[in-house]
C-alpha positions as CSV (number, residue, x, y, z in Angstrom):
1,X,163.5,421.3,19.6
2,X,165.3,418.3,20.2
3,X,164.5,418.9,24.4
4,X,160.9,419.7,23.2
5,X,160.9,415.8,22.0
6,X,162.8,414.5,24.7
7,X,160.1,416.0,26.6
8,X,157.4,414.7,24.9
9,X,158.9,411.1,25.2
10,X,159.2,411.7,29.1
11,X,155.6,412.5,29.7
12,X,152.9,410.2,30.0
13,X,149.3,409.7,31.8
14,X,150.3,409.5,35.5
15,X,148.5,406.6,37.1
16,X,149.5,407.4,40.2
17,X,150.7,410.7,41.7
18,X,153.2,410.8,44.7
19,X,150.9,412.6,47.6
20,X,154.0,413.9,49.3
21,X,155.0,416.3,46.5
22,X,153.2,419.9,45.9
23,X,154.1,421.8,42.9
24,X,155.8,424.8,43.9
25,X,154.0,428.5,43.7
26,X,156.7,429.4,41.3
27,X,155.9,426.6,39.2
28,X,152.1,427.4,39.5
29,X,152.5,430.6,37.9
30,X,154.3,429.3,34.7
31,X,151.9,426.2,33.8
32,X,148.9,429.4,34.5
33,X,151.2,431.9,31.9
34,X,151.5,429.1,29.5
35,X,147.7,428.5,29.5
36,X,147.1,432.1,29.4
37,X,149.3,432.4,26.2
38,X,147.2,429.7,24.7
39,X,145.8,430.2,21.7
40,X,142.4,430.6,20.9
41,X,139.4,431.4,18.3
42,X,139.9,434.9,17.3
43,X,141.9,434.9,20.6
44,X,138.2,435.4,22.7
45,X,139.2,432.3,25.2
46,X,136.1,432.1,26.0
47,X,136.7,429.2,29.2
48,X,137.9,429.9,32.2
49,X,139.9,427.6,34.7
50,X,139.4,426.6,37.8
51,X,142.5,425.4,40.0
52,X,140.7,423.2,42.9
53,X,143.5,422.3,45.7
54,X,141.1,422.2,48.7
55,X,140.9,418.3,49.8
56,X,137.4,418.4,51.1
57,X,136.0,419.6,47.2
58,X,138.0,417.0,45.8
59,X,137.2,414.0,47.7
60,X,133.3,415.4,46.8
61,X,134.6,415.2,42.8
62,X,136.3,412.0,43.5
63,X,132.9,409.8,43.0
64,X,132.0,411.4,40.0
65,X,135.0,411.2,38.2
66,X,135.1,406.8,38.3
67,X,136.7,407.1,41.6
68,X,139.9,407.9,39.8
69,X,142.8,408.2,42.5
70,X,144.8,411.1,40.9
71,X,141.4,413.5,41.9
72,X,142.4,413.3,45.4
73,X,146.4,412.4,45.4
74,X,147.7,415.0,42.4
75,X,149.1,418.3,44.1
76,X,146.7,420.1,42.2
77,X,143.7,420.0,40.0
78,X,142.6,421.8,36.8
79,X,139.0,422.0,35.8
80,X,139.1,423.5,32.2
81,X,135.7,424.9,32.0
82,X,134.2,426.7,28.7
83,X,131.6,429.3,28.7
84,X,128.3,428.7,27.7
85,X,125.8,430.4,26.4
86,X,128.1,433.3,24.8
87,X,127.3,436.6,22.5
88,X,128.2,440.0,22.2
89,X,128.8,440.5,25.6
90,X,131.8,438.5,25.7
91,X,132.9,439.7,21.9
92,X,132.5,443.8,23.2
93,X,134.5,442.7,26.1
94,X,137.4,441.5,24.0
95,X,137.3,443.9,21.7
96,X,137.9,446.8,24.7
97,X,140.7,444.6,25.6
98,X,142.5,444.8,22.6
99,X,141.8,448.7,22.3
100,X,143.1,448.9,25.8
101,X,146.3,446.5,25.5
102,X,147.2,448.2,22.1
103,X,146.4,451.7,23.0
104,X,143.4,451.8,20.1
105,X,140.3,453.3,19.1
106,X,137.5,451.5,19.8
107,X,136.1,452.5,16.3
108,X,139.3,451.2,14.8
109,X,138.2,447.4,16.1
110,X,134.5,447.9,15.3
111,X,135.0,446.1,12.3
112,X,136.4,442.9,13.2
113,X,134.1,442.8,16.6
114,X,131.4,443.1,13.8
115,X,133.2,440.1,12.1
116,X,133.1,438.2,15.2
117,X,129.5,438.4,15.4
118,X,128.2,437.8,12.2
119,X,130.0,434.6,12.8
120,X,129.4,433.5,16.1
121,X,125.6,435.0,17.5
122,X,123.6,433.1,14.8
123,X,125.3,429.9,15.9
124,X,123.2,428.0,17.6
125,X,122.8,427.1,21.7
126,X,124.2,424.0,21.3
127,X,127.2,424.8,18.8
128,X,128.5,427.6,20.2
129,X,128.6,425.5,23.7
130,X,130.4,422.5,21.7
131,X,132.8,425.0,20.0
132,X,133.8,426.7,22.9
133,X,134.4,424.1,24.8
134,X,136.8,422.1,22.0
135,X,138.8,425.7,22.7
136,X,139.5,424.2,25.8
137,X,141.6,421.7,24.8
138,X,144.2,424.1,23.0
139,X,144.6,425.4,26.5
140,X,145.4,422.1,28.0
141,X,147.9,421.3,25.0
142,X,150.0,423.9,26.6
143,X,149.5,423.1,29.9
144,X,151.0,419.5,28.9
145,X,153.7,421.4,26.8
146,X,154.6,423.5,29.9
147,X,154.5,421.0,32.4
148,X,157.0,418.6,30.3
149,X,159.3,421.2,30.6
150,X,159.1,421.8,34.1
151,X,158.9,417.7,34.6
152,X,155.6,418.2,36.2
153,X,153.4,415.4,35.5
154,X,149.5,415.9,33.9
155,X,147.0,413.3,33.4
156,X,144.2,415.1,31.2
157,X,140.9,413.4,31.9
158,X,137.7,412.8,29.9
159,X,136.2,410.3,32.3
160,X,134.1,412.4,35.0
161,X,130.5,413.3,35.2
162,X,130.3,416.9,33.9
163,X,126.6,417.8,35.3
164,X,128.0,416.6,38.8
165,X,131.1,418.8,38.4
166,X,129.3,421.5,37.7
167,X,126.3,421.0,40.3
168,X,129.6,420.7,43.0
169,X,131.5,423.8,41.8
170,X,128.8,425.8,41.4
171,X,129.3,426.6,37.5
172,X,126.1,426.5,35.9
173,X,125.7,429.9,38.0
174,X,128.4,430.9,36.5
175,X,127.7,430.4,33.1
176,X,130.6,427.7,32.8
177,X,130.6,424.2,32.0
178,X,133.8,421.6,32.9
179,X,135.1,420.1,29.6
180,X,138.0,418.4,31.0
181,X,140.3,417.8,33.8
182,X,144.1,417.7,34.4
183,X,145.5,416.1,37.3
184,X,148.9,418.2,38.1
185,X,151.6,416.9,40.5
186,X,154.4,414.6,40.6
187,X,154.4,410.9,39.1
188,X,155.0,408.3,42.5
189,X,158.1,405.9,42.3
190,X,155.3,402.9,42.1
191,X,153.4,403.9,39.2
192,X,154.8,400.8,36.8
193,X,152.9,402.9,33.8
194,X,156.3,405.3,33.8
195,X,158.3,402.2,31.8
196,X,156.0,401.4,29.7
197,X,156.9,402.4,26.0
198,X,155.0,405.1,24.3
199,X,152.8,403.5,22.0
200,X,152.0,405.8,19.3
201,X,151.1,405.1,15.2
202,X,154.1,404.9,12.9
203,X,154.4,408.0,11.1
204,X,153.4,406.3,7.8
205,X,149.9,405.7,9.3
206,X,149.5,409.2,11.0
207,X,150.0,411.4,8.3
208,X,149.0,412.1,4.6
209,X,150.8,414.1,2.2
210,X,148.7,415.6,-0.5
């Protein structure tokens, strides 16, 4: 735990990313495990993410994120986008998943997709796409987590135009919608916003004891 905290007190929102460094394939595949093992409402994960390295896409993204430099000079970039729109399509699917994975009857799980359901279907258009896409950010909590451990820098971004992003990637045909962003790479020697101390509320304004 203690290298979990030192971790936490190395990261930091990378101002500017070092263009000369990729991260590796290996590394790839971990920070995508450790978002796949994220966790999720009723484990449905209902977003999907969408790794864009192709220059040419992200110098189109570039404008519609505030001209933000780590779009273009991070080694890679993660579009976090949730579904919208969902139902019992996407609850059946899950549901032969887990009787697949866990070697089960489907009429064992009928039940809890049943469950899932009543809970979800009646929801509105609107707050089912604002629920699903605040699961997003548990997935990019363990990107951060994983990439602190790798020392891979993120810089998770609210500030881009999300009709734009998804008129460029093509995601309302997809039934997706881009919550957020994470710029993935390596933090450049120049970036002054590495020595800067963490700024963070004292523990006896953060948290309440009841």
């Amino acid at each position: 735990m203690s290298t979990f905290i030192e971790n936490q007190n190395w990261r930091y929102a990378t101002k500017k990313f070092d263009t000369s460094k990729k991260v590796s394939t290996k590394d790839l595949e971990i920070l995508k495990e450790a978002i796949q093992l994220s966790s999720s409402s009723y484990g449905l994960q209902l977003y999907k993410i969408i790794i864009v390295e192709n220059p040419e896409i992200r110098a189109k993204l570039q404008p519609a994120s505030w001209g933000q430099s780590q779009i273009v000079d991070a080694s890679h970039l993660f579009i976090f986008a949730n579904q919208t729109n969902v139902g019992e399509t996407e609850i059946d699917s899950y549901i032969q998943n887990i009787a697949q994975t866990r070697n089960l009857p489907i009429d064992a799980l009928s039940g809890y997709g049943d469950f899932m359901k009543g809970a979800i279907t009646p929801l509105s258009e609107e707050a089912k796409n604002i629920w699903t896409a605040k699961q997003t950010y548990l997935a990019l909590g363990n990107l951060l987590n994983a990439a602190a451990e790798l020392k891979i820098d993120v810089t998770p971004m609210e500030g881009f135009d999300p009709k734009q992003y998804n008129e460029i990637l093509g995601l309302d045909k997809l039934n997706l919608n881009a919550a957020v962003v994470a710029a993935v790479g390596y933090r450049h020697d120049e970036d002054a916003t590495q020595h800067y101390k963490k700024v963070r509320k004292s523990n006896k304004d953060l948290f309440i004891t009841i």
